[in-house]
N, C-alpha and C positions, 0 to 999 in steps of 0.2 A: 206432340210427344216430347219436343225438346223442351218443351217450356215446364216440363213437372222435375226435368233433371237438376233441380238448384243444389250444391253442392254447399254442405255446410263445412267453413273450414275449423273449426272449435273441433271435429271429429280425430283429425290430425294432428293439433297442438300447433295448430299456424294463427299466429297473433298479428290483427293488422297491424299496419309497417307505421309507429308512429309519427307525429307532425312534427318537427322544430319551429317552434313559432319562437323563438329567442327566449326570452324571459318576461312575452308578455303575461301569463299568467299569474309567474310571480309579483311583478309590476301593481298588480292590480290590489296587492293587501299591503304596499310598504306606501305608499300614496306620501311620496316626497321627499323618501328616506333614499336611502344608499342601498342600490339592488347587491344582492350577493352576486359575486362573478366566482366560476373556478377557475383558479390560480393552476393552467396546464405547465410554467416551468418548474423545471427542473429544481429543487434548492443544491446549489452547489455543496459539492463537499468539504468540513471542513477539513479536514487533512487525509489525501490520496493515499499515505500510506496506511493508513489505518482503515480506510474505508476496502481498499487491497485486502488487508488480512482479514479482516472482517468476512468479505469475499469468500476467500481461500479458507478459512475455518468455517463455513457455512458448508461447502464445497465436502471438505473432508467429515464434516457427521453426517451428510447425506451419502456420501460415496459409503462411511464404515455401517449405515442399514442395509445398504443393500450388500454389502461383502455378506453382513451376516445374513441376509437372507438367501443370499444363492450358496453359502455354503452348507446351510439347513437343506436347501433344493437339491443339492449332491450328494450328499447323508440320504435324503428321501432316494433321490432317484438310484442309486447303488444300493439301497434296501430292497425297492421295488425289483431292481435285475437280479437278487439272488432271490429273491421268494417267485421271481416269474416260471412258473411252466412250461409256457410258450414261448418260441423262439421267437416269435415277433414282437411280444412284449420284452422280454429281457433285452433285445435287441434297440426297442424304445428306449427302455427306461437307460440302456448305457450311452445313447445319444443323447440323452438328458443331460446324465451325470456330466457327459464330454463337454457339453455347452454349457453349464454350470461353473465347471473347473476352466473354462476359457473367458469366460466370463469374469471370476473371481481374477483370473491373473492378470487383466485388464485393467482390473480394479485396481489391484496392487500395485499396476506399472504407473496408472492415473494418481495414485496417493503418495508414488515419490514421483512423482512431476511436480504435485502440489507442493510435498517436502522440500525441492531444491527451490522453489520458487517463495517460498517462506524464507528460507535462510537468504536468498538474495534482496528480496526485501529487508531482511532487519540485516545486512551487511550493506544494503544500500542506504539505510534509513540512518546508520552510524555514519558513513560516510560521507551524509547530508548534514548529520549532529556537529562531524567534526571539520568539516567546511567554515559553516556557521561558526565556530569556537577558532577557527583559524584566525577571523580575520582581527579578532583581537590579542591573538595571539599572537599575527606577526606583527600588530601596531606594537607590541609590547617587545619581542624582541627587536622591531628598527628602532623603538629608543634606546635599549641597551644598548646595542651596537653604537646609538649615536655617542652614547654617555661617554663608553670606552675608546671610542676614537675622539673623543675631544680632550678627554683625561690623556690621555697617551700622546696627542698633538699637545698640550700644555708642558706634560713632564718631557719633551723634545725640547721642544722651542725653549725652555726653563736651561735644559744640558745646554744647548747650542748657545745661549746668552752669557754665562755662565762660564765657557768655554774662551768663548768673546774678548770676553771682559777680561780675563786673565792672560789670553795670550797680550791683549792692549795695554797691559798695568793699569786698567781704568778701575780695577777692584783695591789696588793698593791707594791711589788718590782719592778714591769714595770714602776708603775706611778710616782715612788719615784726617779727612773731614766730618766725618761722624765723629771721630773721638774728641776734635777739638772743637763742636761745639758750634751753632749757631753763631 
């Protein structure tokens, strides 16, 4: 009696549990070529912060379908509670509406989460720009500064010399030989 019970599993939609035999299969039609492999890593991304907004604006068109769709759901269900007759239904349909409207403001609380998390990003993304733009910016003002303290160390040391020289009377013996000449 048990041996007439064979149970076909194609009735249920159960498919035998395939084999992994590797890639011999494919092996057998590339005969000395280069087997295809799939490539399971990741490809990094080129820039985080963009792959971020990317993110976040994916994030906000699917959040703003569904705002619109539960606010359509609240419309319907606050329709259905004023045409309902029955107190169990009108009673329905405003716990509808209530999980609709709790829902939507969820939503709304979730799309400024996204909004302050966007502006930190592109405040964080400037603040990476102008990092970046610093450090040639302070190569350029440590030259300035060096320019100006060596111009300012010259025109000293020029007064201090200057000064020197004339308290020494070594400006009046210089000049006295400059005039007379070689």
């Amino acid at each position: 009696m048990e041996a007439d019970l064979a149970i076909d599993l194609d009735l249920f939609g159960v498919l035998p549990a395939p084999v992994y035999d590797g890639l011999g299969q494919r092996r057998a039609g590339l005969e000395g070529g280069a087997a295809p492999l799939l490539d399971t890593k990741a490809e990094a991304p080129l820039d985080p912060f963009l792959d971020m907004q990317a993110m976040l604006l994916e994030m906000t068109k699917e959040l703003r379908e569904r705002f619109q769709r539960f606010q359509s759901q609240k419309a319907f269900a606050e329709a259905e509670a004023d045409a309902a007759k029955d107190e169990a239904l009108r009673k329905q349909a405003q716990a509808d509406a209530k999980a609709a409207i709790e829902a939507v403001s969820l939503i709304v609380r979730t799309l400024e989460k996204i909004d302050s998390l966007q502006r930190t990003l592109v405040h964080a993304r400037a603040e990476a720009d102008a990092a970046c733009g610093e450090d040639e910016d302070e190569a350029a003002l440590a030259a300035e500064f060096d320019r100006l303290v060596e111009e300012r160390v010259k025109d000293r040391l020029n007064a201090a010399k200057e000064e020197w020289m004339r308290g020494s009377g070594a400006c009046r013996d210089a000049a006295a030989r400059a005039e007379s000449g070689p």
